[in-house]
DRENDO-1510 file (C-alpha; in Angstrom, 1 decimal, always signed):
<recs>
REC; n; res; u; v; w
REC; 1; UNK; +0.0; +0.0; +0.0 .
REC; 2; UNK; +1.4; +3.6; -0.7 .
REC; 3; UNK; +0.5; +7.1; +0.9 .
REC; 4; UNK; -2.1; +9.2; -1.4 .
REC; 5; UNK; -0.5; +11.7; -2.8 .
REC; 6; UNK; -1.3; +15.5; -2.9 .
REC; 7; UNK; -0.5; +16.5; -6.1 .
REC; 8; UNK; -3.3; +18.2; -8.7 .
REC; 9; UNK; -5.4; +15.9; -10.6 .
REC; 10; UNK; -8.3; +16.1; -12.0 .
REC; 11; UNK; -10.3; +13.8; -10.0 .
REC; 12; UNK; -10.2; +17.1; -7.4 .
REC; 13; UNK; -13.5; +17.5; -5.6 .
REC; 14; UNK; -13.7; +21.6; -5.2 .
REC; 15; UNK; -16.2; +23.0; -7.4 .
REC; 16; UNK; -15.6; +24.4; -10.5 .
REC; 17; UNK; -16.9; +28.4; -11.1 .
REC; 18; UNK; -19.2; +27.1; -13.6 .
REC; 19; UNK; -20.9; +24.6; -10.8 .
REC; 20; UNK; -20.7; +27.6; -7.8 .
REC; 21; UNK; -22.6; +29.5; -10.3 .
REC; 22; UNK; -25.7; +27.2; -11.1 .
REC; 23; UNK; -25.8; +26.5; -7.5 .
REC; 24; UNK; -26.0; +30.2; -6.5 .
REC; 25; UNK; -27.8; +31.6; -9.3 .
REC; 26; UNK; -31.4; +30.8; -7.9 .
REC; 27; UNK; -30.5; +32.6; -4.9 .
REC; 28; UNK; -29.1; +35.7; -6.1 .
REC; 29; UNK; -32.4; +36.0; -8.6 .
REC; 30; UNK; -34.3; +36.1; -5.7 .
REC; 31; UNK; -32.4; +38.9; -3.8 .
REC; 32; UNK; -32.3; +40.9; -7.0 .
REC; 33; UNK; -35.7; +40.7; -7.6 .
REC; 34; UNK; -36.3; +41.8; -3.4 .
REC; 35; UNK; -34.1; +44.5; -4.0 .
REC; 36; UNK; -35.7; +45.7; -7.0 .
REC; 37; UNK; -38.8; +45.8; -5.4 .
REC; 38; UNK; -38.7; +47.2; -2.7 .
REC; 39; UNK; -36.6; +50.3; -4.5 .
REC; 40; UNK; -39.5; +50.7; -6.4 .
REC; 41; UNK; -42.3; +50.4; -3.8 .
REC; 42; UNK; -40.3; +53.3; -1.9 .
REC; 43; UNK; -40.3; +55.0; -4.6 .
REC; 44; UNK; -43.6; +54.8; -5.6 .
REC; 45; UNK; -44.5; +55.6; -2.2 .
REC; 46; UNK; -41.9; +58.3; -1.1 .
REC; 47; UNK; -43.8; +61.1; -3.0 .
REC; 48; UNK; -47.3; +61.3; -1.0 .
REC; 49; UNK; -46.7; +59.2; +2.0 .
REC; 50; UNK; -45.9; +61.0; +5.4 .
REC; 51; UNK; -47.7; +59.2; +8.9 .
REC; 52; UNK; -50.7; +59.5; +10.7 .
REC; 53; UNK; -52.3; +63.1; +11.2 .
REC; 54; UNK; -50.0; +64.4; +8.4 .
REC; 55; UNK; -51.9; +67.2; +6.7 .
REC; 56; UNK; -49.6; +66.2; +3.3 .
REC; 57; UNK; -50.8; +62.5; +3.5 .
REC; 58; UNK; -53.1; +61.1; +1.1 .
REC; 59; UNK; -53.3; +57.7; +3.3 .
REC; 60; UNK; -56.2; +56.7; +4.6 .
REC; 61; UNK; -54.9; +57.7; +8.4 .
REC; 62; UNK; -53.4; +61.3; +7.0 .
REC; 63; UNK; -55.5; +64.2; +7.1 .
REC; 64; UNK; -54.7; +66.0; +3.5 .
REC; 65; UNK; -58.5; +65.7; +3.0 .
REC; 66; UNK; -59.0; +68.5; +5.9 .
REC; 67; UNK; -56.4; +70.2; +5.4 .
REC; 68; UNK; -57.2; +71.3; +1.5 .
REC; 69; UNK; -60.6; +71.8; +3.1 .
REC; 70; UNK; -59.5; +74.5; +4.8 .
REC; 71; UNK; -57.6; +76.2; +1.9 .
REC; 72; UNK; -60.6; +75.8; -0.2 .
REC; 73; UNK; -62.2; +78.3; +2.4 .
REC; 74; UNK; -59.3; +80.9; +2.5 .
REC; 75; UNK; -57.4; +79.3; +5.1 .
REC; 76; UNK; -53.9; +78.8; +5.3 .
REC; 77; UNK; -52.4; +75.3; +6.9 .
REC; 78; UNK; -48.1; +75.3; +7.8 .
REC; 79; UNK; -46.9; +72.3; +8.7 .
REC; 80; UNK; -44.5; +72.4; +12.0 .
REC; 81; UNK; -42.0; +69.6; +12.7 .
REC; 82; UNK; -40.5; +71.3; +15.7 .
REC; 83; UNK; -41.3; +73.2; +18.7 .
REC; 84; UNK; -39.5; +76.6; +17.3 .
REC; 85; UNK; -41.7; +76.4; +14.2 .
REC; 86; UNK; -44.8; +76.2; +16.4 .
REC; 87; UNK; -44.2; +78.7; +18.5 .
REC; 88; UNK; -43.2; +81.4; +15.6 .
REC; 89; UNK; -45.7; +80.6; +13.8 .
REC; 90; UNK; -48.9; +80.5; +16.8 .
REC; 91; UNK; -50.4; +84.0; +17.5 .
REC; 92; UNK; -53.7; +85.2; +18.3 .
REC; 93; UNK; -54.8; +84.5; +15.2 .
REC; 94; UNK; -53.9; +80.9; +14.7 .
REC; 95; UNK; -55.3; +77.5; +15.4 .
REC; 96; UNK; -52.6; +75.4; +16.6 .
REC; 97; UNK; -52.6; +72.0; +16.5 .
REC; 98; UNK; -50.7; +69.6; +18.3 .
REC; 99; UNK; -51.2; +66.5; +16.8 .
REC; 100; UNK; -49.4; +64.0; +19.1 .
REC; 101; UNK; -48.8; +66.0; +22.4 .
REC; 102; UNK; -47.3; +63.0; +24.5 .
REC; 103; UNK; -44.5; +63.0; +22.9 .
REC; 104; UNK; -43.4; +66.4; +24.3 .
REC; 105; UNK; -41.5; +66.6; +27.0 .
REC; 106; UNK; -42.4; +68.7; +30.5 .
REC; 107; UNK; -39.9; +71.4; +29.4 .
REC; 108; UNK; -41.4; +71.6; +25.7 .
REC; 109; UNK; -45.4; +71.5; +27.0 .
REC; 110; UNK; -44.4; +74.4; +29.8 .
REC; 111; UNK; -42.9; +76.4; +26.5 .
REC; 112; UNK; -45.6; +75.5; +24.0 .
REC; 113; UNK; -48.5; +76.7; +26.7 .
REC; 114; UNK; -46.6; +79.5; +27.1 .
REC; 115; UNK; -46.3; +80.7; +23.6 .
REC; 116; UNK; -50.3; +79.8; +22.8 .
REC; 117; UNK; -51.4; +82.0; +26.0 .
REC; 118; UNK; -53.5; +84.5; +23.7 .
REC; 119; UNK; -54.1; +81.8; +20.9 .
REC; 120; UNK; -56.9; +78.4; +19.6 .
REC; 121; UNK; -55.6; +75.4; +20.6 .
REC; 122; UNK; -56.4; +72.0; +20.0 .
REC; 123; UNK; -54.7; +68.9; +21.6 .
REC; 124; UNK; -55.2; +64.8; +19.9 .
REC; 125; UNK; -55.4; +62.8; +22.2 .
REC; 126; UNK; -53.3; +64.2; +25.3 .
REC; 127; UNK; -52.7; +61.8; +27.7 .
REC; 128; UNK; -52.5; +62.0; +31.6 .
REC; 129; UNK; -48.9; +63.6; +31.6 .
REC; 130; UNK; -49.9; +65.9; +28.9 .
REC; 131; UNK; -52.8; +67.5; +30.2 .
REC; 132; UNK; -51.1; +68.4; +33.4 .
REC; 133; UNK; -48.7; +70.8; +32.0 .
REC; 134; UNK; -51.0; +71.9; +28.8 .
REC; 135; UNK; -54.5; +72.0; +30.6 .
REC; 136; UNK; -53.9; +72.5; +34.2 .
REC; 137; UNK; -56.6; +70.9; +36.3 .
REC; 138; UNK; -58.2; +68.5; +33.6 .
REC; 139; UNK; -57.9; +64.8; +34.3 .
REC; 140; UNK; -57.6; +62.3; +31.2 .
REC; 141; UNK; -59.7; +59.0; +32.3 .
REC; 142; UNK; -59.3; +55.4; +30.3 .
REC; 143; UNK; -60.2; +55.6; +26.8 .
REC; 144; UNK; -64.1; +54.0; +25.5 .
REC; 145; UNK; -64.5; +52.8; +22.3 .
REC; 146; UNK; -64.3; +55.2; +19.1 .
REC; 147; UNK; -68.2; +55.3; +17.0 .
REC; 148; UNK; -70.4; +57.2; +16.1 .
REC; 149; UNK; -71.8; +59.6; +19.0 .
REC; 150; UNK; -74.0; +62.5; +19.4 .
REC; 151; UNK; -72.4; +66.5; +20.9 .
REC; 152; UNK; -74.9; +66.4; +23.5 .
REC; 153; UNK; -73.6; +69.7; +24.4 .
REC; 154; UNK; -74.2; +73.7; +23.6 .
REC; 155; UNK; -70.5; +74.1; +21.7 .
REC; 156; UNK; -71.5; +75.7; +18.3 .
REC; 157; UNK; -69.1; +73.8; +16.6 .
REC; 158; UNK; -70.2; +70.2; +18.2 .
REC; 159; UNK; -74.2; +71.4; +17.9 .
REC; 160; UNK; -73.5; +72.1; +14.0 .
REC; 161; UNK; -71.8; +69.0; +13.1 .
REC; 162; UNK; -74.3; +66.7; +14.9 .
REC; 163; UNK; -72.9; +63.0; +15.2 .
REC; 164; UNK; -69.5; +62.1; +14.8 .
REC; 165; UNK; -66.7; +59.6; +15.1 .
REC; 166; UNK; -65.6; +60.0; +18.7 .
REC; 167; UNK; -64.3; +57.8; +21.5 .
REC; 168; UNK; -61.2; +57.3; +22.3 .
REC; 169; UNK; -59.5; +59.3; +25.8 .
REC; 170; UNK; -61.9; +60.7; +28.3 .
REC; 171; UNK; -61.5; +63.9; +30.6 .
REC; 172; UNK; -62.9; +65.8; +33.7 .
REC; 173; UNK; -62.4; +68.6; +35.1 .
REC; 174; UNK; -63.8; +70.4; +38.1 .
REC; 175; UNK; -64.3; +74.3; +39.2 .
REC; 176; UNK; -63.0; +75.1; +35.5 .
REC; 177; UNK; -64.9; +76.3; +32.9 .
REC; 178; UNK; -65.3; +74.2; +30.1 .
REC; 179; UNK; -67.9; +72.9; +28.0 .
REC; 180; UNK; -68.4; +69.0; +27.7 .
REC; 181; UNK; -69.6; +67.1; +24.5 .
REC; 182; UNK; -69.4; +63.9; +22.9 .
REC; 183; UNK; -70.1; +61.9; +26.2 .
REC; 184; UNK; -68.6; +58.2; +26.5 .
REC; 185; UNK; -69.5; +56.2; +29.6 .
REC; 186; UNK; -70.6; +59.7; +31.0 .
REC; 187; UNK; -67.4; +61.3; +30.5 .
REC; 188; UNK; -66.5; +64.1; +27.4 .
REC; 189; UNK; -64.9; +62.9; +24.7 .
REC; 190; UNK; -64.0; +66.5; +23.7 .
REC; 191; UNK; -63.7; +68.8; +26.7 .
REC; 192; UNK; -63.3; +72.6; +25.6 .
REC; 193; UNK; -61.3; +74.7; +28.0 .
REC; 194; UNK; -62.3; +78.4; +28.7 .
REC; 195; UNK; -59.1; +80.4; +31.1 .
REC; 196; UNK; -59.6; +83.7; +31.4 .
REC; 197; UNK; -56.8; +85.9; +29.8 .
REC; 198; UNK; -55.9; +82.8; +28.0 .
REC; 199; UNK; -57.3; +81.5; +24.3 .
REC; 200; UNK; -59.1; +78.0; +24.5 .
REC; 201; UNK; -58.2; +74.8; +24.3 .
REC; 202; UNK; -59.8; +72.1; +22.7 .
REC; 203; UNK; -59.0; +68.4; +23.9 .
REC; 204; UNK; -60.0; +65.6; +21.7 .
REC; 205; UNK; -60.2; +62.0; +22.9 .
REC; 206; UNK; -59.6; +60.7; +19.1 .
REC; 207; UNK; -58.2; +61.6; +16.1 .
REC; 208; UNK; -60.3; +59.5; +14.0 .
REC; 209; UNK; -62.5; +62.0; +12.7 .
REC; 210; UNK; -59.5; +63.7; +11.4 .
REC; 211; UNK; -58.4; +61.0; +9.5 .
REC; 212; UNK; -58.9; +60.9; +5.9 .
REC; 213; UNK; -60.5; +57.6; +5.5 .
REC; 214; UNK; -63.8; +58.7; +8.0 .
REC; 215; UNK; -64.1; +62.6; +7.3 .
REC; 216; UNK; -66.8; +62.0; +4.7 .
REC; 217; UNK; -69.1; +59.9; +7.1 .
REC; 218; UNK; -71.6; +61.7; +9.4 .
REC; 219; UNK; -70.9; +65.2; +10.5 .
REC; 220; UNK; -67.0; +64.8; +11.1 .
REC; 221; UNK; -66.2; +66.9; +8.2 .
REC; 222; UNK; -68.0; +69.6; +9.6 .
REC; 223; UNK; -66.9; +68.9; +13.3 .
REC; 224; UNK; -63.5; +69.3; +11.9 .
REC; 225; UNK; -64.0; +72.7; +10.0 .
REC; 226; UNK; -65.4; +74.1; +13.3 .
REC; 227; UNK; -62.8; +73.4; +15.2 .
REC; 228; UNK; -60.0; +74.1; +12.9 .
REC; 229; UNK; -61.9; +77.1; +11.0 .
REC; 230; UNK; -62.3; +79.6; +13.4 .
REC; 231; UNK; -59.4; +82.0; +13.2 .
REC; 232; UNK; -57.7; +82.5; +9.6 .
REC; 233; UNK; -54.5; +80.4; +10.3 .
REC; 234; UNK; -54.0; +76.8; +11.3 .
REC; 235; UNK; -50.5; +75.4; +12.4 .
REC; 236; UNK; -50.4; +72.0; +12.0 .
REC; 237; UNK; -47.3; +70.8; +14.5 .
REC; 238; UNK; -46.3; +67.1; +14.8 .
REC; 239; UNK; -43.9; +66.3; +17.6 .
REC; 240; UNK; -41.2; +64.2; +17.0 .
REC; 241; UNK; -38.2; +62.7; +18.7 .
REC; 242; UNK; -35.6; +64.3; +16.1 .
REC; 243; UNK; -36.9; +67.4; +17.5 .
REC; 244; UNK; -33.5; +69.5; +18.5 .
REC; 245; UNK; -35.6; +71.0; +21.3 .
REC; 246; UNK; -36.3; +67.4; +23.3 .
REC; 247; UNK; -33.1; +67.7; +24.2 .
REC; 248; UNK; -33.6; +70.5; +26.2 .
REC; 249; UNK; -34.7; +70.8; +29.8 .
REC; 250; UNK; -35.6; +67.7; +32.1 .
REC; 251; UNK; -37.9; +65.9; +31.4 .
REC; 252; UNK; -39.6; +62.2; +30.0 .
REC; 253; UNK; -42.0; +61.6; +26.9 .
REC; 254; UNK; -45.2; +60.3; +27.8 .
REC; 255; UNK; -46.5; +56.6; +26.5 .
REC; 256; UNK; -48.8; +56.2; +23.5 .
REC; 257; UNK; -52.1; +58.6; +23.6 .
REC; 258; UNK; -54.3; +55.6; +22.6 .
REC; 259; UNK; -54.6; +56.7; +18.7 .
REC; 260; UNK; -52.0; +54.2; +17.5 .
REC; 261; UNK; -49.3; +56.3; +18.2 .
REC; 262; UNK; -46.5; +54.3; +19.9 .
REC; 263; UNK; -44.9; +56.6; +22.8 .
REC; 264; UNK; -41.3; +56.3; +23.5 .
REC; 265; UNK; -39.4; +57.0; +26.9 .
REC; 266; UNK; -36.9; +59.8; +27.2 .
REC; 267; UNK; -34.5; +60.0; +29.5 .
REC; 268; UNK; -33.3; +62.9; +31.5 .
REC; 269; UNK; -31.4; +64.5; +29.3 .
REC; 270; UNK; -33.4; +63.4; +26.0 .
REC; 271; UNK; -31.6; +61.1; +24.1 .
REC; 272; UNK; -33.1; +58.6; +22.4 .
REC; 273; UNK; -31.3; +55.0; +21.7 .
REC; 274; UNK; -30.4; +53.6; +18.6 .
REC; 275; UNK; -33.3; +51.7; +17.4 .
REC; 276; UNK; -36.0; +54.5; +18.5 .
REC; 277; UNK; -34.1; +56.5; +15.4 .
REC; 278; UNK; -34.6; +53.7; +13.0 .
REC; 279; UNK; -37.8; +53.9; +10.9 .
REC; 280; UNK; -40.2; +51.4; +11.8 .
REC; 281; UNK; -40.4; +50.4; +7.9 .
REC; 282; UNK; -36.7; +49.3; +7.7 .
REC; 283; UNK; -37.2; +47.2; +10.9 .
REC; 284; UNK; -39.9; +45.4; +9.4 .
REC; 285; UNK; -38.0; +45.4; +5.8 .
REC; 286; UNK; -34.9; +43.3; +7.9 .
REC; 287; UNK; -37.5; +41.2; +9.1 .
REC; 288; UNK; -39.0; +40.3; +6.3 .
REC; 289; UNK; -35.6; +39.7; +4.3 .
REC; 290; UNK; -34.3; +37.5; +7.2 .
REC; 291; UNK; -37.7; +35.3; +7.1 .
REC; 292; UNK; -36.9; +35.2; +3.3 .
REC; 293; UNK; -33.4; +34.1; +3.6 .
REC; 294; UNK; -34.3; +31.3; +6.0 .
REC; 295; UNK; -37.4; +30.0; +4.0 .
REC; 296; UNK; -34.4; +29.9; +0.9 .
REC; 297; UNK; -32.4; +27.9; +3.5 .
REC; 298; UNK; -34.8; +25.6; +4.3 .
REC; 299; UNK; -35.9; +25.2; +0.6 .
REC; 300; UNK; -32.1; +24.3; -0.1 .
REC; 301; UNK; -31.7; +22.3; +2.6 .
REC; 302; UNK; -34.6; +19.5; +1.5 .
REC; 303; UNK; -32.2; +18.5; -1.1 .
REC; 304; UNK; -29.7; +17.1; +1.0 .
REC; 305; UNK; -30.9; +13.8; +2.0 .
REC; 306; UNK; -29.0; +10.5; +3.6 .
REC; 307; UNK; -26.4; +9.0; +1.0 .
REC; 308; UNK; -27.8; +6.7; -1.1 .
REC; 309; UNK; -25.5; +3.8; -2.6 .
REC; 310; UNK; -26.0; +3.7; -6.5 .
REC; 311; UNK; -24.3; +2.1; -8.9 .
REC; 312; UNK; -22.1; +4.3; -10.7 .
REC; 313; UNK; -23.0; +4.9; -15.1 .
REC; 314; UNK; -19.0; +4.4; -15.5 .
REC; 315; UNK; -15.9; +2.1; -14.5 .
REC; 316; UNK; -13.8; +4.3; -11.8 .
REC; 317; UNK; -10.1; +3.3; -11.1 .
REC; 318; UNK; -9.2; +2.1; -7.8 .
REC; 319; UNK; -6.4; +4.5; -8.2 .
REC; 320; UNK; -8.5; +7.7; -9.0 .
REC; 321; UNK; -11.2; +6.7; -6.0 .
REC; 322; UNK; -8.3; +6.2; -3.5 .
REC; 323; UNK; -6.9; +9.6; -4.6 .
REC; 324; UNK; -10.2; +11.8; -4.3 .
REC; 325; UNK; -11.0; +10.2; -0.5 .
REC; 326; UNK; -7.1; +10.9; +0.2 .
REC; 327; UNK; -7.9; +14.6; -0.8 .
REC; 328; UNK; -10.7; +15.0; +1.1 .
REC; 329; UNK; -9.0; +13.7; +4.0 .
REC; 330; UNK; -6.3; +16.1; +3.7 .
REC; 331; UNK; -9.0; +19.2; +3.3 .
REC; 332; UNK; -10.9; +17.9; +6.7 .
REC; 333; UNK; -6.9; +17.8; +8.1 .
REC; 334; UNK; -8.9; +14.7; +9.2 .
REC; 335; UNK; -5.4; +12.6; +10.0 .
REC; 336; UNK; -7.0; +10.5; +12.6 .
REC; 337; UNK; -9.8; +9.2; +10.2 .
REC; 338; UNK; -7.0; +8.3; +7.2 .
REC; 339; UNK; -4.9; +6.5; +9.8 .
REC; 340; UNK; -8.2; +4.7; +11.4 .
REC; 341; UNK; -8.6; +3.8; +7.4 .
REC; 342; UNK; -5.2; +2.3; +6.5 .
REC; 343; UNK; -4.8; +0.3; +9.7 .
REC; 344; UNK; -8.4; -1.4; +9.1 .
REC; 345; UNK; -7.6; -2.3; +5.5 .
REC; 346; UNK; -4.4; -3.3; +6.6 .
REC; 347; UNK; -5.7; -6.0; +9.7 .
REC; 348; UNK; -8.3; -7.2; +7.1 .
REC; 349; UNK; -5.9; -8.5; +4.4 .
REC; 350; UNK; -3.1; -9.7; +6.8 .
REC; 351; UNK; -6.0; -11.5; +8.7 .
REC; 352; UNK; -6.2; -14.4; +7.0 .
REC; 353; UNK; -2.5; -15.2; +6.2 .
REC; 354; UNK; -2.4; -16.1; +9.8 .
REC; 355; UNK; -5.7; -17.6; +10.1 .
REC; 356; UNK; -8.0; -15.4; +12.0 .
REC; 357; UNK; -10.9; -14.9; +10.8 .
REC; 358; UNK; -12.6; -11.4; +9.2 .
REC; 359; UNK; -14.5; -10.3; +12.3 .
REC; 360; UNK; -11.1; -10.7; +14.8 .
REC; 361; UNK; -9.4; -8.9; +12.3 .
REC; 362; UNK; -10.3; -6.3; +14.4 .
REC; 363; UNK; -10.2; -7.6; +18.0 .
REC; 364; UNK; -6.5; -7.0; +19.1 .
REC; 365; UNK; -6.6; -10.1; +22.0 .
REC; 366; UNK; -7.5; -12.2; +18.7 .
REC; 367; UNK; -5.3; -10.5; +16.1 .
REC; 368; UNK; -2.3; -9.6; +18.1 .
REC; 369; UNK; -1.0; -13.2; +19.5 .
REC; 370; UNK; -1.6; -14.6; +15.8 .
REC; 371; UNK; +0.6; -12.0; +14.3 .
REC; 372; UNK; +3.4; -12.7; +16.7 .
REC; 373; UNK; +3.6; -16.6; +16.4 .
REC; 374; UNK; +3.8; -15.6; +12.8 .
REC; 375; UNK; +6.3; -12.9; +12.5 .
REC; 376; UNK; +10.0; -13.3; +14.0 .
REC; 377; UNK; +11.4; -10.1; +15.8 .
REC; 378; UNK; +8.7; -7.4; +13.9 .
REC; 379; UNK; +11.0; -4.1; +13.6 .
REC; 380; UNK; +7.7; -1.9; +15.3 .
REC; 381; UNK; +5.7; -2.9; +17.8 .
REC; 382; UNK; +1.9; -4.7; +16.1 .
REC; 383; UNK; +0.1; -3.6; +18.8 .
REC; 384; UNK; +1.2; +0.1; +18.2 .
REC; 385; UNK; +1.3; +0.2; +14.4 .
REC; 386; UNK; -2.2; -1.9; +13.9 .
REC; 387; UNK; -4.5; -0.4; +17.2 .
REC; 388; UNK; -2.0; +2.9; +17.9 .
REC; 389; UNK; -2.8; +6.7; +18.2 .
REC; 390; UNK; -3.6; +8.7; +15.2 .
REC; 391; UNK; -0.6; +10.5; +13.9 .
REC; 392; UNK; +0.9; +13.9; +14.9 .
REC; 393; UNK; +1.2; +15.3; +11.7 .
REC; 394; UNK; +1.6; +14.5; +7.8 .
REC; 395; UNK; +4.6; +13.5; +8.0 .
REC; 396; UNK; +3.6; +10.7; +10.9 .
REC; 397; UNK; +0.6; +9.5; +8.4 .
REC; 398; UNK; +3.4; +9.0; +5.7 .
REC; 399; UNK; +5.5; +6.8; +7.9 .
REC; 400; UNK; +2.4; +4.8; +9.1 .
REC; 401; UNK; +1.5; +4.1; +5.7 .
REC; 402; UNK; +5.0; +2.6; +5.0 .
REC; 403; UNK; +5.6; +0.9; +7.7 .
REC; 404; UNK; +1.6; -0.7; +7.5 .
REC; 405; UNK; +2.9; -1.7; +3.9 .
REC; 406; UNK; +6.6; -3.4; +5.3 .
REC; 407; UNK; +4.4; -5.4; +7.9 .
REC; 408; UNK; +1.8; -6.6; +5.4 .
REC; 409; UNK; +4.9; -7.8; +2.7 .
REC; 410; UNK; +6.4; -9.2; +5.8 .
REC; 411; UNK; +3.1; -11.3; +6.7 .
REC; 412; UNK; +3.0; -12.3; +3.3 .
REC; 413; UNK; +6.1; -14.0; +2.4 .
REC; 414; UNK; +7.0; -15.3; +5.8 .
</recs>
C-alpha cells in the first residue's frame, strides 16, 4: 500500500466556477428581484406618504382631505416639525394643533402653553402627563371605544356637526370652565377649556374624525372645519423625537395617547437609543428579508438527503477513488480518520494469512497473539502500528502508511 498523494489531478473535488454559479444563481435572482422591489415600492410611495395626522398625506390615516378643506375656504395650513416652528408661527390669530402632544416633554409643553397664551388650541389625544402641563386641572380617564356619537352639548361647533366619530381618551375637570360634548361612559370625549386671559383649548379623545379615510361619514367633516376654522390660520405641528428642542430641559416623553401612536421613553437629558431612530419600515424590511433568507435555506436544505448507494453509469479506477477520499481527508486535516482507514484495511488483508478470521481482524486479544507466532522479531511494535494513536502530523501518516505496507509484505512472504 502507498500514501495518497497530494498532487493536482483532475479527480479534485472543489467546485468548479461554472458549478458555484448554477448553485448560486437561484439565490441571487431572488435577492435581485427583493431589491428591485422594494426600490420601487419606496419609490412609488416616497412622494405622497408621510404618517398619521400628516396634513400632506393622502393615506387613509393622513389628514390631506382636511387640510385642502381649509384652503378651499381661505385658510392657510403650515406644517410644523419642531417646537420653534410652532411657536413662531402660533399667535392670536392661529389655530394650533398639536397632533401627538405625549411625545413632548415637560420642558417643551411648559414652553408650548406659554407661547399659545392668547391663541386656539387644540390637543389629539393628550394623555395624563400631557394634560397636566398643557391643561392644568383636567384629568384624562381610560379611553371608550371610538363610534359614532352625538355632541350632547351647547359648543356651536359640536351642535353644528351633529354625530360624529368619537371615543377614544376621556377627561374631567372640576371648578373650571369648560364645555363637555361627545359623552362616553358619562365622560366628554371632547372637553373645551375656557381660562380667562388665556385662548381656548380644545382636547379631543380621538383623532379618528381627522383621518382621511372617516371625514366624509356623518358630520366629522363639519366637526373638523369648526374646530379648525375659526381663526384665519392653522399650524399643523407634529412632535417628533428628532426634534433638537427634546433635548432641552428635564424631562420624559409620555407613552402612547391611545390613537396608535406608539410613545417612547426619554430619558433625563433626552436622548433617544439607537433603534428609536430607525424607521419602523426598515425594521420590518430586515424582518422580512431575514424570514426570506431562511425559507431559501430551508428550501435548499430539503435537497440534502441520507447517501444513497448507486451504482455508478461508468468504470472508476481504484487508483482515482483512493486519490479523491485521500484529498478529502487532507481538506478535513482529518489525519486520525486516514490513519483509522489504513490500519483497518491493513488487519483485514493480513488477517487471514495467519488464520483469523474477518471479524477478529479487528479484536486485538484475537489478532495480536496470531501476528506474533507468525512474525519473527517485527521491527515496530503490532500492537502500536495496527491499534496505535492517530498520527501527529503529515509526515507521521506518511510513515504509518509505510511501515503498514513493510508489515503486510512481511506477513505475506513469511
Amino acid at each position: 500500500m502507498t500514501a495518497a498523494t497530494t498532487t493536482a489531478s483532475p479527480t479534485s473535488a472543489s467546485p468548479t466556477p461554472r458549478q458555484v454559479w448554477k448553485r448560486a444563481r437561484g439565490l441571487l435572482l431572488a435577492v435581485l428581484i427583493l431589491v428591485i422591489a422594494g426600490i420601487t415600492f419606496a419609490a412609488i410611495r416616497s412622494g405622497d406618504h408621510h404618517g398619521r395626522l400628516d396634513p400632506r398625506s393622502a393615506d387613509p390615516f393622513g389628514s390631506r382631505a382636511i387640510a385642502e378643506l381649509l384652503k378651499d375656504r381661505g385658510i392657510s395650513v403650515t406644517v410644523a416639525t419642531t417646537l420653534d416652528e410652532a411657536t413662531t408661527a402660533a399667535g392670536p390669530d392661529t389655530t394650533l394643533l398639536v397632533a401627538r402632544p405625549n411625545l413632548l416633554t415637560p420642558w417643551q409643553q411648559h414652553r408650548l402653553r406659554t407661547a399659545t397664551a392668547a391663541g386656539h388650541t387644540v390637543l389629539i389625544a393628550p394623555g395624563p402627563a400631557s394634560v397636566d402641563e398643557l391643561a392644568p386641572g383636567v384629568h384624562a380617564e381610560p379611553p371608550g371605544r371610538v363610534i359614532e356619537r352625538a355632541p350632547a352639548c351647547t359648543f356651536p361647533a359640536a351642535r353644528g356637526a351633529g354625530t360624529a366619530d368619537m371615543g377614544g381618551i376621556r377627561y374631567t375637570a372640576e371648578g373650571l370652565d369648560t364645555l363637555a360634548c361627545y359623552p362616553s361612559g358619562g365622560l366628554p370625549a371632547l372637553l373645551v377649556l375656557q381660562e380667562p386671559g388665556r385662548g381656548d383649548t380644545v382636547l379631543l379623545g380621538s383623532p379618528d374624525f381627522l383621518h382621511n379615510e372617516r371625514l366624509a361619514q356623518h358630520g366629522n367633516a363639519s366637526l373638523a372645519l369648526g374646530l379648525l376654522g375659526s381663526r384665519p390660520h392653522v399650524v399643523w405641528y407634529l412632535p417628533s423625537l428628532a426634534d433638537p428642542s427634546a433635548t432641552r430641559g428635564d424631562g420624559r416623553a409620555d407613552s402612547g395617547d391611545g390613537s396608535g401612536d406608539v410613545g417612547r421613553t426619554e430619558d433625563s437629558g433626552g436622548e433617544s437609543s439607537f433603534l428609536d431612530l430607525i424607521p419602523s419600515g426598515w425594521i420590518w424590511g430586515t424582518l422580512q428579508l431575514t424570514l426570506a433568507a431562511v425559507l431559501a435555506a430551508v428550501w435548499r436544505a430539503r435537497r440534502l438527503g441520507p447517501l444513497v448507494t448507486e451504482r455508478l453509469p461508468v468504470a472508476i479506477r481504484a487508483s482515482e477513488s483512493a486519490e479523491g477520499r485521500a484529498r478529502l481527508y487532507r481538506k478535513a486535516n482529518a489525519r486520525d480518520r486516514a490513519a483509522a482507514s489504513l490500519r483497518s484495511a491493513t488487519r483485514t488483508r493480513v488477517a487471514p494469512f495467519i488464520g483469523v478470521s474477518s471479524h477478529g481482524a479487528h479484536s486485538p486479544d484475537v489478532l495480536l497473539p496470531a501476528l506474533s507466532a507468525r512474525l519473527t522479531g517485527p521491527s515496530v511494535d503490532p500492537s502500536t502500528l495496527l491499534f496505535g494513536p492517530p498520527p501527529a502530523d503529515d509526515a507521521a501518516l506518511v510513515l504509518l502508511a509505510d511501515q503498514l505496507d513493510a508489515l503486510e509484505r512481511e506477513v505475506r512472504t513469511s
